[in-house]
C-alpha positions as CSV (number, residue, x, y, z in Angstrom):
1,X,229.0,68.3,151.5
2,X,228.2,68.0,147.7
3,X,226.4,64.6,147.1
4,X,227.8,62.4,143.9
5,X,225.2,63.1,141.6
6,X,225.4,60.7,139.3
7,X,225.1,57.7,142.1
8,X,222.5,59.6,143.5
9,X,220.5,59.9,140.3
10,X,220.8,56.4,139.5
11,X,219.8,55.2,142.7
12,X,216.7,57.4,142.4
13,X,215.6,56.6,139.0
14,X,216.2,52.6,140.2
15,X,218.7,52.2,137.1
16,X,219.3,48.1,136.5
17,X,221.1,45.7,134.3
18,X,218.9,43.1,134.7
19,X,215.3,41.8,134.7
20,X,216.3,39.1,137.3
21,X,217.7,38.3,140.5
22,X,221.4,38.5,139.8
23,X,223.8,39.6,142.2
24,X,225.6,43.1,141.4
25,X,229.0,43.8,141.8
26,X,229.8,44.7,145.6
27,X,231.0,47.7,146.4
28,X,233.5,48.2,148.9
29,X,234.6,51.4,151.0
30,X,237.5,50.6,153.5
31,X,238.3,54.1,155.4
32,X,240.4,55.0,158.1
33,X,238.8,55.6,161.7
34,X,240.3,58.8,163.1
35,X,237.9,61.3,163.2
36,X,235.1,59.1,163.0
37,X,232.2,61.3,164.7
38,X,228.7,59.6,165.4
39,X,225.0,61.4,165.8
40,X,222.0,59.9,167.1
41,X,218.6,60.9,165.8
42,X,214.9,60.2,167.3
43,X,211.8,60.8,165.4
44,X,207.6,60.4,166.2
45,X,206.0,57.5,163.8
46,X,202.9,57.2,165.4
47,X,199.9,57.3,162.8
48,X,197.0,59.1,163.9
49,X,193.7,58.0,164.3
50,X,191.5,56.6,161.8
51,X,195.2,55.5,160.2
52,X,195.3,52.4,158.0
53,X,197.0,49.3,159.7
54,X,199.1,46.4,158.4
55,X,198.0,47.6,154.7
56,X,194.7,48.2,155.7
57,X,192.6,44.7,156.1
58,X,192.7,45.0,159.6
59,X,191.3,47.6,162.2
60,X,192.4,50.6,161.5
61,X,194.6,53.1,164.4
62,X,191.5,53.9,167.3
63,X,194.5,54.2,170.4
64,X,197.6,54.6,171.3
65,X,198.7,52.2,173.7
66,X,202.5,53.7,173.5
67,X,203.6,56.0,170.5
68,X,205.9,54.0,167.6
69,X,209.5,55.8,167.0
70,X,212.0,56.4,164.5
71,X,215.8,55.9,165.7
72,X,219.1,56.6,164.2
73,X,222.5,56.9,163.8
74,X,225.1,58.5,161.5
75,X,228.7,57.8,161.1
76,X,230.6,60.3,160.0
77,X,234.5,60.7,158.8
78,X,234.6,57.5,157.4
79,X,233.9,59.0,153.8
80,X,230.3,59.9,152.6
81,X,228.3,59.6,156.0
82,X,226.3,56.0,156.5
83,X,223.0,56.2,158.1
84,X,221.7,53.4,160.0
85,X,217.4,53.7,160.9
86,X,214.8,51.7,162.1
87,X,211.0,52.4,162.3
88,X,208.4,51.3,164.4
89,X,205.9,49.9,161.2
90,X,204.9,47.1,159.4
91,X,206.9,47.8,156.3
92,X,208.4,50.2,154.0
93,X,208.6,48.8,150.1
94,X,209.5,49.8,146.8
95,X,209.9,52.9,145.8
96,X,208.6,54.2,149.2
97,X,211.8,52.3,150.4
98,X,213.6,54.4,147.7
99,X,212.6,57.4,148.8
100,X,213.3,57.2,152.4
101,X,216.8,56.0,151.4
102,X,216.9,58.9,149.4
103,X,215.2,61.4,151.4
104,X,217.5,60.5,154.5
105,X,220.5,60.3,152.4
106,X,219.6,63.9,151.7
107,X,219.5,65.2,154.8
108,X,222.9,63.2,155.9
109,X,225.0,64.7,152.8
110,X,225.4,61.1,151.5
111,X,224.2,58.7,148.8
112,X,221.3,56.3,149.4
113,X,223.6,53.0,148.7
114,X,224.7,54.4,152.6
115,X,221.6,54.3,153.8
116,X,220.2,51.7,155.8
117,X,215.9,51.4,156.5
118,X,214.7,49.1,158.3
119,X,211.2,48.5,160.2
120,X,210.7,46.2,162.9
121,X,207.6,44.9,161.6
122,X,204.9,45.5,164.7
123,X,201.1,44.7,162.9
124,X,199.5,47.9,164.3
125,X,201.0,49.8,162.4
126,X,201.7,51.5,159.0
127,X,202.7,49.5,155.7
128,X,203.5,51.7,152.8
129,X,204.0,51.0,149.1
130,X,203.5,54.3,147.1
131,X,202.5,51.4,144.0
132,X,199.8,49.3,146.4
133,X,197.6,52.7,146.6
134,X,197.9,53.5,143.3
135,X,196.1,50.5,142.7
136,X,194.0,50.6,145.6
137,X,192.9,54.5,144.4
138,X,190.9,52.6,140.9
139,X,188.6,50.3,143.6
140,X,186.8,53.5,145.4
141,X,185.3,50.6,147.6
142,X,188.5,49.5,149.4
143,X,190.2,50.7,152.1
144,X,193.4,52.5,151.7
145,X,196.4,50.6,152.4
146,X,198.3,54.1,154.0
147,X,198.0,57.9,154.0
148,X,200.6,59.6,151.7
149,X,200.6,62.6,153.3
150,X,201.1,60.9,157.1
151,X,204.1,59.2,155.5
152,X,205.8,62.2,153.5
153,X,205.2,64.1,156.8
154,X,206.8,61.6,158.8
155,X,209.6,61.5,156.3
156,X,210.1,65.1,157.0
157,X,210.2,64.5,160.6
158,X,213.1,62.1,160.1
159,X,215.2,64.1,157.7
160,X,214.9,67.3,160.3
161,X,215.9,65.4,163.5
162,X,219.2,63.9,161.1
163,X,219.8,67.6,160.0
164,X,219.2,68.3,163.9
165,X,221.7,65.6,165.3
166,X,224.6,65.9,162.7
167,X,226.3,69.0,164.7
168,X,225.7,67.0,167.8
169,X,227.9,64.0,166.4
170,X,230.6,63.3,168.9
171,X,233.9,61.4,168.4
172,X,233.5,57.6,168.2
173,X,236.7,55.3,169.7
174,X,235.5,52.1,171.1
175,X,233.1,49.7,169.7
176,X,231.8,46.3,171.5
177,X,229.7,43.3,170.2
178,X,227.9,40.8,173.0
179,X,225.3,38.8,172.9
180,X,222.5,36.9,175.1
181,X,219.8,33.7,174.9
182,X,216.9,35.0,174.4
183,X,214.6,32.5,176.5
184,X,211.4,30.9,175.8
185,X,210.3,33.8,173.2
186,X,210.8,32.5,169.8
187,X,209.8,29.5,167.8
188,X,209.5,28.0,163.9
189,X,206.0,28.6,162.8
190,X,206.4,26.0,160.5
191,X,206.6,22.8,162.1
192,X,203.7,21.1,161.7
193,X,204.0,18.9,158.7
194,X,202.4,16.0,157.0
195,X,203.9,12.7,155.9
196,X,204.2,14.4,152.7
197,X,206.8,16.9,153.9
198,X,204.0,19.8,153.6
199,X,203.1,22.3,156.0
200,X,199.6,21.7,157.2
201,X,199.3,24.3,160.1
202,X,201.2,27.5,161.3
203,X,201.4,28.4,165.0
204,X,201.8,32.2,164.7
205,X,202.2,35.2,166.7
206,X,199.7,33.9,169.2
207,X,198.8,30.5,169.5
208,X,196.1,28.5,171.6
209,X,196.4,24.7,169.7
210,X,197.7,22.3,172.6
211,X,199.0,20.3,169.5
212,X,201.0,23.1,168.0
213,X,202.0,24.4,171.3
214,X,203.3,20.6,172.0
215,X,205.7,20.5,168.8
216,X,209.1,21.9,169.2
217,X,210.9,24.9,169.0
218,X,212.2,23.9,165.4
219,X,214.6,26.7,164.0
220,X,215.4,29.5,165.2
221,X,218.4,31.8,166.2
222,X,218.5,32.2,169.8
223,X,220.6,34.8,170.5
224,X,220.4,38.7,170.4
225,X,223.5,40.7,169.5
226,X,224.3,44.3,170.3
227,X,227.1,46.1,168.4
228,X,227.8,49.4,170.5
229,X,229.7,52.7,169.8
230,X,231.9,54.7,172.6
231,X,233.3,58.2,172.9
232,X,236.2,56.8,175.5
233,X,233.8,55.1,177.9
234,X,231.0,56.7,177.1
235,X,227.8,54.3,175.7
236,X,226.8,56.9,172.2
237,X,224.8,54.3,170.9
238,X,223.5,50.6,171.0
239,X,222.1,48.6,167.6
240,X,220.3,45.3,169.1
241,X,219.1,42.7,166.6
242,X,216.7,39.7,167.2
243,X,215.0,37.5,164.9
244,X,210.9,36.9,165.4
245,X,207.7,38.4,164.4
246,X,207.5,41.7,166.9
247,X,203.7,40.7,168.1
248,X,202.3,39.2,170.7
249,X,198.5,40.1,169.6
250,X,197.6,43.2,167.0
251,X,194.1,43.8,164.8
252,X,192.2,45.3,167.6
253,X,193.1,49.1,166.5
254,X,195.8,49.7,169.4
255,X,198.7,50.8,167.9
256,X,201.1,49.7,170.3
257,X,205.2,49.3,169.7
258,X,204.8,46.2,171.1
259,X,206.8,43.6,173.0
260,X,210.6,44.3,171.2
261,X,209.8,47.5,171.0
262,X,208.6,47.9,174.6
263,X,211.3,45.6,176.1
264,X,213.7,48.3,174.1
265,X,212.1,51.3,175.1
266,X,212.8,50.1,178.9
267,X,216.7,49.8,178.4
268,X,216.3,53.2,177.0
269,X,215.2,54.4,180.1
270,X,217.4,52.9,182.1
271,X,220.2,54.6,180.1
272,X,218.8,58.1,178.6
273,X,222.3,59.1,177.1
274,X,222.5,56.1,174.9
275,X,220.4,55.8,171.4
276,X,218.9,52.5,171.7
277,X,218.2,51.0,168.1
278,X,216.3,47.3,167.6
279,X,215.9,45.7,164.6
280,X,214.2,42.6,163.9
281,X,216.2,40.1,162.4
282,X,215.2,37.4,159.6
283,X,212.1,36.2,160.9
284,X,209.9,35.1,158.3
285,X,209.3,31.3,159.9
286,X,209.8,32.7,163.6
287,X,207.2,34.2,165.6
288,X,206.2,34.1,169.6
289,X,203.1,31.3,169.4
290,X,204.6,28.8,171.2
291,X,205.3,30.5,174.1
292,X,202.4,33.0,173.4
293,X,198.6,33.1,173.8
294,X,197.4,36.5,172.6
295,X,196.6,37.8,176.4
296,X,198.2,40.9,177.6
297,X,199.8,38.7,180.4
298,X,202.0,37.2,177.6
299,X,203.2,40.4,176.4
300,X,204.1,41.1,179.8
301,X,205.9,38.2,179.9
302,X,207.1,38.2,176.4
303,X,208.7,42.0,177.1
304,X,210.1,41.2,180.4
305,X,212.6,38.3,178.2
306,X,213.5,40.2,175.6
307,X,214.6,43.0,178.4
308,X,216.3,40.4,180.3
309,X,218.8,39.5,177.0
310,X,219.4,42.9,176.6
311,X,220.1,43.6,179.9
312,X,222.7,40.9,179.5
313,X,223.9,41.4,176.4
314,X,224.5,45.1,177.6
315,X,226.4,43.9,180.9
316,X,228.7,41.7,178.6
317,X,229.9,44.3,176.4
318,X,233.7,45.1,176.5
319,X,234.9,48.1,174.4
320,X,237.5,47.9,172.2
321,X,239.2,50.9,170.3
322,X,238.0,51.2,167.0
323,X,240.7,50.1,164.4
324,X,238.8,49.4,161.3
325,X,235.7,50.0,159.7
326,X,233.8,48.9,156.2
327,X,231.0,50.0,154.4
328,X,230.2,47.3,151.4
329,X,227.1,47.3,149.3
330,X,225.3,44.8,146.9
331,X,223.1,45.7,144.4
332,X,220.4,42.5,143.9
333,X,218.0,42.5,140.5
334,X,214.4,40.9,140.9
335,X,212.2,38.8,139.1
336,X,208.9,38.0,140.0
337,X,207.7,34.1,141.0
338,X,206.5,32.8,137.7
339,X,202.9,32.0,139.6
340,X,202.2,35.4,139.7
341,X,200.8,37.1,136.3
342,X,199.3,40.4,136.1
343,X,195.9,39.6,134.2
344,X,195.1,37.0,137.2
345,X,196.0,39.7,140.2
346,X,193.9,42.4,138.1
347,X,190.7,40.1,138.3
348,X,191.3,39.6,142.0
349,X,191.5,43.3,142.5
350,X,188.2,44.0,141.3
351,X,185.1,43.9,142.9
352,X,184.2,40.8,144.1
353,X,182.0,39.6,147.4
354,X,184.8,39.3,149.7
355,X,186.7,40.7,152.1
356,X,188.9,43.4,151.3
357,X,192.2,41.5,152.8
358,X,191.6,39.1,149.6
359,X,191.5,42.4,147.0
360,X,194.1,44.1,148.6
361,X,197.3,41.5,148.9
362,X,196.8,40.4,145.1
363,X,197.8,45.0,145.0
364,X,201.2,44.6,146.6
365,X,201.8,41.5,144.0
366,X,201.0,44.1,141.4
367,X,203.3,46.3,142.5
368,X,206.0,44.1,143.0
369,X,205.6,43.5,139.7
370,X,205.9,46.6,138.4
371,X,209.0,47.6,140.2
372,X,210.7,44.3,138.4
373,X,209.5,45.8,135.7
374,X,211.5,48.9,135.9
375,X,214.8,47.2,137.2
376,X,214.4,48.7,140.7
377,X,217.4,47.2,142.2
378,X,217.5,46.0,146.1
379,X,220.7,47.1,147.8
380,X,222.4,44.8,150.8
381,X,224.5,46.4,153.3
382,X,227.4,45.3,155.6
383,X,229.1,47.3,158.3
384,X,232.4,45.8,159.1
385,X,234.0,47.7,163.0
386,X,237.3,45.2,163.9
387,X,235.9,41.5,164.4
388,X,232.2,41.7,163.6
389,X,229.9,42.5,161.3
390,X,226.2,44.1,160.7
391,X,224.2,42.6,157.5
392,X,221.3,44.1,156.1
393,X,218.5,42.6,154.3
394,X,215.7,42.9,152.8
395,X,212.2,41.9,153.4
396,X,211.0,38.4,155.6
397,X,213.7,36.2,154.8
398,X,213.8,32.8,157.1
399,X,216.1,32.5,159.7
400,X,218.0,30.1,158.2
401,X,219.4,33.0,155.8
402,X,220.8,34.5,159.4
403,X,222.3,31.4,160.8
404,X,223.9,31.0,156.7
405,X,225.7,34.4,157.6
406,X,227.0,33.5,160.5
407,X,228.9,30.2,158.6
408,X,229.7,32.6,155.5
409,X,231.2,35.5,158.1
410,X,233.3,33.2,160.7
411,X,232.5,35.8,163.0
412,X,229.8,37.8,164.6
413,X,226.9,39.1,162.4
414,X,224.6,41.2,163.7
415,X,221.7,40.8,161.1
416,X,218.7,42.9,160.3
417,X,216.0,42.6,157.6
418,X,212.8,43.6,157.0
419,X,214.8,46.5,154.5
420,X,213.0,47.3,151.4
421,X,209.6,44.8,151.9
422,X,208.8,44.6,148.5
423,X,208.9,40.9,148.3
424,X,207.4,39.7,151.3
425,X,208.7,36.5,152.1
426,X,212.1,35.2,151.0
427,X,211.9,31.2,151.7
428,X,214.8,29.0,151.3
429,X,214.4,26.9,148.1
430,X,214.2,24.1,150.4
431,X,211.4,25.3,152.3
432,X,209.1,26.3,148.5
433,X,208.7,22.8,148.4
434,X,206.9,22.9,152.0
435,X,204.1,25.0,150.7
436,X,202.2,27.0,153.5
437,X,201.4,30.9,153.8
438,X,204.6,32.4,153.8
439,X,205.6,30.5,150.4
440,X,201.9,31.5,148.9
441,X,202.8,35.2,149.4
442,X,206.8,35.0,148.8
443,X,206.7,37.2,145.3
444,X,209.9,36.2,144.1
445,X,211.1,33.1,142.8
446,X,212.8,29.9,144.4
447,X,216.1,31.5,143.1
448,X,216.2,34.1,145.8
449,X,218.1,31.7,148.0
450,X,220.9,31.1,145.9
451,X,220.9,35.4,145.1
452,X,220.7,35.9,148.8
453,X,223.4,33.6,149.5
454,X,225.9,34.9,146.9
455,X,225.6,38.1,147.3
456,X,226.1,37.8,151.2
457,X,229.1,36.3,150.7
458,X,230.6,39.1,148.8
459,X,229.3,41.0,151.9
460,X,231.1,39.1,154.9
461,X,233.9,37.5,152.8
């Protein structure tokens, strides 16, 4: 299959129209379902050791509790293929996000506006930015932040086992949505406030504060939601989405896929003929820490619920035949948040008698700031099969952006983020105002909300 070249190319080269965050145009590709044909693809991620984790201010890879994956799927016969893919790392931005899009969309026959990345977002683990080690390459003294040729490798991996699958692809002609509570796993992280509104502590991934642990839940979406694909009553393939942080306790050098991705990888035994796919949902303000105290007895017992809603959500699945599908896209422009200027982050990078962590965040800034610069556009996805929906995002957004969907849809919405992680966190406007560490490191302006929100309406209208 011949790609469209021009798309492809302007994809590629990150063509925009503006400097800003404006929503694009949505593009829209209502097809037919007969002959729709699905492949499943699998693929090894786990960095070897001595490997960079979580950008490199934290112990680097020295085991491998359990190896981190690569899963897939491909939809074909609904026009140019779509490829949906999620990775077991920390994150995947800018024009490294770019050129997995484009490398996988290679390999399917497609165009990278159908390609979905996504990573689940476990801490031991890789976080690439092609831009953040060209930075990091003019301070000798730092640590790198990834190794190029572990990624490019890995990419290769992925676009064989795609090439691999595609004559595998079997006839798709049921599809079912479910979903299931998952209990006592995630909470808000940002709950404790002072009079003044403020955030004046986070209870993270792990967290041993009797005061924190005694504040409540706040915010969160409770439920995971499965979308699966049938060949007659066959289970092909099963895309599960939750939204909170993916760790229970990282920096000790273990590379692990942690408790999502453990909790996953036991359904997947259970049932070895279908693809099981997770991806983390918007999880920016929603970690484990308040049901979480670092041990490995809370993983345990952090895996075991997240298994228990999937188990569910799998028993309550009811297949359907497939009578529609829809593949829509949104192209988003970026500015970055007015705090940030580049003469300021150059002066942190440089040497200075601190720790690395403090040198090497102020690179991703950089490079955020750069690919604004060249009008590197971020493109949203929706996948629309009869009565539901998946949304794709990028980055950390806050759940309340996922529970927004919902409203904006009037029907299911499977959502994943953590797409192209250029911009860290995406706050609400509301939440700027709160201050605390995800609004210190959110590169893009207060803005992004309203963006976010317009241009997932055009989605899920």
């Amino acid at each position: 299959m011949s790609l469209p070249r021009r798309r492809f190319l302007r994809e590629a080269a990150a063509a925009g129209l503006a400097a800003r965050f404006t929503a694009g145009a949505a593009t829209r590709d209502p097809r037919g379902t007969a002959g729709l044909h699905l492949a499943t693809f699998r693929f090894d991620a786990t960095p070897p050791p001595g490997h960079a984790c979580c950008g490199g201010w934290i112990r680097p890879v020295e085991a491998i509790d359990d190896p981190l994956e690569g899963l897939g799927l491909v939809l074909l016969g609904a026009g140019a293929p779509i490829v949906l893919c999620t990775v077991d790392w920390t994150g995947l931005l800018n024009e490294s996000h770019l050129a997995w899009r484009a490398g996988l969309a290679a390999a399917a026959g497609t165009t990278p506006d159908r390609v979905a990345v996504h990573t689940v977002h476990q801490h031991n683990a890789p976080l690439v930015c092609a831009a953040t080690q060209r930075l990091l390459d003019t301070q000798p003294d730092l640590p790198r932040s990834h190794d190029p040729g572990f990624v490019a490798a890995t990419l290769t991996r992925a676009q064989d086992a795609l090439r691999a699958a595609l004559p595998r692809a079997e006839p798709v002609t049921h599809v079912a949505f479910a979903s299931a509570p998952v209990l006592e796993v995630a909470a808000n992280r940002r709950v404790a406030r002072g009079a003044d509104g403020r955030v004046t502590a986070m209870r993270g991934s792990s967290c041993r504060d009797a005061r924190l642990l005694a504040l409540p839940e706040g915010e969160i979406d409770p439920l995971l939601r499965t979308i699966a694909y049938y060949s007659g009553s066959r289970k092909l393939a099963a895309s599960h989405t939750y939204a909170t942080h993916p760790m229970s306790y990282y920096g000790d050098g273990r590379v692990t896929a942690d408790f999502c991705g453990l909790a996953r990888r036991r359904v997947q035994l259970a049932e070895p003929d279908c693809l099981h796919l997770y991806f983390t949902g918007c999880a920016g303000d929603v970690a484990a820490g308040r049901y979480n105290d670092g041990s490995p007895a809370a993983r345990r017992r952090l895996t075991d619920r997240v298994h228990a809603a999937l188990v569910q959500a799998g028993g309550a699945l009811r297949p359907e035949p497939l009578g529609a599908l829809d593949w829509r896209t949104r192209e988003v422009f970026a500015e970055p948040n007015p705090e940030m200027t580049p003469a300021a982050l150059r002066e942190l990078l440089a040497p200075r008698r601190e720790a690395p962590v403090f040198r090497m965040r102020p690179a991703f800034k950089l490079a955020f700031l750069e690919r604004c610069a060249r009008r590197q556009p971020f493109v949203l996805g929706a996948l629309h099969l009869n009565g539901f929906a998946a949304l794709h995002l990028p980055a950390e957004p806050f759940v309340a952006f996922q529970l927004g969907a919902q409203a904006l849809a009037g029907k299911p919405v499977a959502v994943a983020a953590y797409g192209d992680c250029g911009p860290w966190y995406l706050p609400t406007a509301a939440e700027h105002a709160g201050g605390g560490y995800e609004v210190e490191h959110a590169f893009a302006p207060p803005g992004i909300d309203t963006t976010l929100r317009e241009a997932m309406r055009g989605l899920l209208a």
